[in-house]
C-alpha positions in Angstrom: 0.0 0.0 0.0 1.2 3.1 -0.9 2.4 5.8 1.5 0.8 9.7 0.7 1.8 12.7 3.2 -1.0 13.7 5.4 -0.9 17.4 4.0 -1.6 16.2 0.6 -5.3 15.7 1.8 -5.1 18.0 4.9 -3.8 21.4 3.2 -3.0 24.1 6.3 -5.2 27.0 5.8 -3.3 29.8 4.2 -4.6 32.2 7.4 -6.5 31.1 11.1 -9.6 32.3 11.9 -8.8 34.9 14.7 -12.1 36.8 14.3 -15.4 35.3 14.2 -18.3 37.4 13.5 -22.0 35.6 15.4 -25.2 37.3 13.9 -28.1 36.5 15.2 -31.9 37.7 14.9 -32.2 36.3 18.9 -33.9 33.0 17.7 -33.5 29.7 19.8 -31.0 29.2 16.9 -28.8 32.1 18.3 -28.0 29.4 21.6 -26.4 26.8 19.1 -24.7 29.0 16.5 -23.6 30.9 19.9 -22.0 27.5 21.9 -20.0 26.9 18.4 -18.8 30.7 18.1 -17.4 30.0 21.3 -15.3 27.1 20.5 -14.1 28.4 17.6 -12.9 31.1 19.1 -11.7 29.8 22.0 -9.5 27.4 20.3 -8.1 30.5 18.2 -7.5 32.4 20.9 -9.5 35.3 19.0 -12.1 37.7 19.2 -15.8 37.1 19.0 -18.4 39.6 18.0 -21.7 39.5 18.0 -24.5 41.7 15.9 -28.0 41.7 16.6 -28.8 41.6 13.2 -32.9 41.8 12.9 -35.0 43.6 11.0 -37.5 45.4 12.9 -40.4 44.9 10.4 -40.0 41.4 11.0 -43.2 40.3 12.7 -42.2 36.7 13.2 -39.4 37.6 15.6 -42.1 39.9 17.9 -44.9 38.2 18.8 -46.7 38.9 15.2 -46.1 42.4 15.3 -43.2 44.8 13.7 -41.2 47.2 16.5 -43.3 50.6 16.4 -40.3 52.5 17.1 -36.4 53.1 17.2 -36.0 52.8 20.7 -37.9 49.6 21.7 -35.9 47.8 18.6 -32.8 48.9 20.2 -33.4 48.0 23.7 -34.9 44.6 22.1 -31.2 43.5 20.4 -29.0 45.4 23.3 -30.9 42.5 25.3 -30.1 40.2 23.6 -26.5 41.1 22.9 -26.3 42.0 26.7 -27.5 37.5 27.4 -25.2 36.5 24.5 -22.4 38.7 25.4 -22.5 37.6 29.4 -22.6 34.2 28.4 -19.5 33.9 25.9 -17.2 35.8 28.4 -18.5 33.4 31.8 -17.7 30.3 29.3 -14.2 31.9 28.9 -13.8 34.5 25.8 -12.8 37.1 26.9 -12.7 39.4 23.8 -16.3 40.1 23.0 -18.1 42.9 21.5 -21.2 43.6 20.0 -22.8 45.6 17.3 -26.3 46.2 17.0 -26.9 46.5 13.3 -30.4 46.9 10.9 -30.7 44.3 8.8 -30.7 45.8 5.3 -30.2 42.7 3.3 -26.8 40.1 2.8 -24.8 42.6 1.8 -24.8 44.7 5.1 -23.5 41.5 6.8 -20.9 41.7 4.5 -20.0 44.7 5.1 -20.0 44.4 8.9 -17.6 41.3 8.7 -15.4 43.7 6.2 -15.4 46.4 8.6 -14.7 44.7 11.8 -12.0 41.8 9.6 -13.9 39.0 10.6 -12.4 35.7 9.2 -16.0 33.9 9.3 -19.7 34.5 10.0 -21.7 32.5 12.0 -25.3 33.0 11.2 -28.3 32.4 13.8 -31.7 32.7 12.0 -35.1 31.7 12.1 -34.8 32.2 8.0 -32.5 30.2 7.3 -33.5 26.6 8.6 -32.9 22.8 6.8 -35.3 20.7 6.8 -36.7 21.7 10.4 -33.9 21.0 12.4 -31.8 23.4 14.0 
């Protein structure tokens, strides 16, 4: 049988991930996505951030209706940043920040991960689900 090096099939990754960028809408799904963010960067010895990233005409995510006004929406995701935020420090990362951003489509992810040089996105939705599991 014929001998092949390990890093034929096992390439090293040309950079590691040292900034991993959790958005969430606040979902049950944010818990999951958030436990993994926290691994990852825990094993990188990185930073994690984490957006509220919800758009406030979104009437699934508040009881059937959309946010009425700026200020509730914003005290809604600081809320929730505030949980998500405790929670990743007390299960040992200790650089965390968070971002409370509109959603405005894909692209302003994008542009969040550009502006804060995230290496990956974690994403916590109720939109995007597969096949009912979570």
């Amino acid at each position: 049988m014929n001998q092949i090096e390990l890093k034929e099939y096992a390439p090293v990754a040309k950079h590691s991930i040292r900034t991993v960028l959790l958005a969430t809408d606040g979902t049950s799904y944010a818990e999951r996505a958030l436990e993994n963010s926290i691994r990852m960067t825990r094993h990188a010895g990185g930073r994690l951030i984490i957006t509220y990233f919800a758009d406030p005409k979104d009437t699934t995510l508040f009881e059937g209706f959309p946010y009425q006004n700026e200020e509730d929406w914003q005290a809604y995701g600081r809320n929730i940043l505030a949980r998500l935020e405790e929670r990743a420090r007390r299960d040992g990362v200790y650089e965390v920040e968070t971002v409370l951003e509109r959603y405005q489509g894909e692209e302003s992810l994008t542009n969040l991960a550009q502006q804060v040089n995230a290496d990956i996105i974690m994403l916590a939705s109720h939109l995007f689900r597969c096949n009912g599991l979570t």
